[in-house]
N, C-alpha and C positions, 0 to 999 in steps of 0.2 A: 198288591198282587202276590199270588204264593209262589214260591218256591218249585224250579223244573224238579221233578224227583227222576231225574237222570240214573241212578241207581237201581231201578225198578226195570230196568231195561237191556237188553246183552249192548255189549261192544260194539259188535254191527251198527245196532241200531243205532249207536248212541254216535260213530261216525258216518253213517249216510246219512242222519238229520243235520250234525252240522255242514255234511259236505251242501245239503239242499239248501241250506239255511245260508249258506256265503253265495252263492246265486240266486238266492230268494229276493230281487230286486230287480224292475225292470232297466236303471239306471246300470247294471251291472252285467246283464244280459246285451244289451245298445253296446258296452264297451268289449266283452267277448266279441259279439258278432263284428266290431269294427278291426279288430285284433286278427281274428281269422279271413276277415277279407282282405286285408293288408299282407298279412301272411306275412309282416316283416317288424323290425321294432316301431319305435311311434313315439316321436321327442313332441310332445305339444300341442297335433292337431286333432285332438279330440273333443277340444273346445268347440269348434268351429263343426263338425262333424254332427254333434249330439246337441248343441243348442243349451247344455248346463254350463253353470256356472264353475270355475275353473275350481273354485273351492268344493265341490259337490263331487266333481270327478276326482279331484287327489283325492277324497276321502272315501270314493268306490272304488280309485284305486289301492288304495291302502289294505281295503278289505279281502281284496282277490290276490293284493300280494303275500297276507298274511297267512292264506290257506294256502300259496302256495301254485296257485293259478295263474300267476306271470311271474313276469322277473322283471327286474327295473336293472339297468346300470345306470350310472351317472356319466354324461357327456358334456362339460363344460359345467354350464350354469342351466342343464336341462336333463331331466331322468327322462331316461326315456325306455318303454316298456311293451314286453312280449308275450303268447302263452308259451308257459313251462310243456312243451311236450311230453314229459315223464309226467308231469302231473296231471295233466289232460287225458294221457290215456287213461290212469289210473281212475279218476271222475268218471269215462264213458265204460273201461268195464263194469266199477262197480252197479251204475244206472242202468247199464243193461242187464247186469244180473240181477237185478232188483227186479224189472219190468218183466224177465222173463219166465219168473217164477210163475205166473198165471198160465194154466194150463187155455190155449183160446177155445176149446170145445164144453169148457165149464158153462149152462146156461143157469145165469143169477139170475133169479124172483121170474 
């Protein structure tokens, strides 16, 4: 497989693809959405919740904590994990100013 030429592209671009790319899983999307309905932190039942396997969730969670997308503390002998609101908003301005770059009276083909 070759080589991203990430180079070839501005800064924007090259942070709204990673930003899509860490929610580019529906596995990660299921743990957002259970986060926001909860609207609170969340020590362990997302097992139970989502039907994956405990190791499949630590490792979507890992990925969303890594950009930045929740927070984890540690409570005992359990992390238990939230979304980052500073970072969440920062994800929904930047998606909405992505999407609303299209002018809606443009008529394509």
């Amino acid at each position: 497989m070759g080589t991203t030429k990430t180079d070839l592209f501005t800064k924007e671009q090259n942070e709204i693809a990673l930003m899509m790319k860490a929610i580019a899983h529906p596995a990660r999307i299921a743990i957002l959405q259970e986060l926001l309905k909860i609207n609170a932190c969340v020590c362990g039942d997302l097992v139970n919740e989502l039907g994956l396997a405990q190791a499949t969730i630590s490792q979507h969670l890992k990925e969303l904590k890594s950009v930045g997308l929740i927070q984890g503390t540690i409570e005992g002998t359990s992390v238990c994990y939230c979304i980052d609101p500073v970072v969440w908003n920062e994800y929904r301005q930047v998606f909405t100013d992505f999407f609303m770059v299209m002018d809606n009276t443009n008529k394509c083909c």
